[in-house]
C-alpha positions in Angstrom: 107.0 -149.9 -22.8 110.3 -152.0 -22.8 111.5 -150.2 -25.7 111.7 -146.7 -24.2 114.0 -148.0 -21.5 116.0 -150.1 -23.8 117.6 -147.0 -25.6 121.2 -146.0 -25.6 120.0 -142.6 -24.5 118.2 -140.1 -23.3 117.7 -138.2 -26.4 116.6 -141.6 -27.8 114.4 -142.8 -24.7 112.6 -139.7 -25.5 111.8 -139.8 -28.7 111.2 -143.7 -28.5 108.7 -142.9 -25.6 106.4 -139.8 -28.3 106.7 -142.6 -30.7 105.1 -145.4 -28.1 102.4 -142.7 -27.2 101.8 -142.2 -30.9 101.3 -145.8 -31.7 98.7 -146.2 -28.8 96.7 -143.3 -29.8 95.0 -144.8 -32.9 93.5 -148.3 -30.7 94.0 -147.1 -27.1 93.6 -143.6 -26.7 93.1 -143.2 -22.7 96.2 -145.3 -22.3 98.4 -142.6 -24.7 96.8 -139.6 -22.5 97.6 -141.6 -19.4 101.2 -142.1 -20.6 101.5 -138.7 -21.5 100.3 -137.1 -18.6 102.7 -139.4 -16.2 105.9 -138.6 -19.0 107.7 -136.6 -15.9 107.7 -139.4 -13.6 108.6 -142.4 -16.1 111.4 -140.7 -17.8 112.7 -138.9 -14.8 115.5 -141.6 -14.6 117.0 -139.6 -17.8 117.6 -135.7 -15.9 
């Protein structure tokens, strides 16, 4: 999760944040749909 904040951007935080949820997918699956479903309220520091 650090590495989505720690991007130079918002563009960046973005993508770094669908590749985070694609990585969990594969072992963790209910933690990538959790993450997904709450992508709104982490990221809303970027708007």
């Amino acid at each position: 999760m650090r590495t989505i904040f720690d991007q130079p951007d918002d563009k960046e935080v973005h993508a770094q944040f669908a590749r985070v949820v694609d990585a969990l997918e594969g072992k963790l699956p209910q933690a990538a749909a959790h993450l997904e479903q709450a992508r709104d309220d982490l990221l809303a520091f970027t708007a």
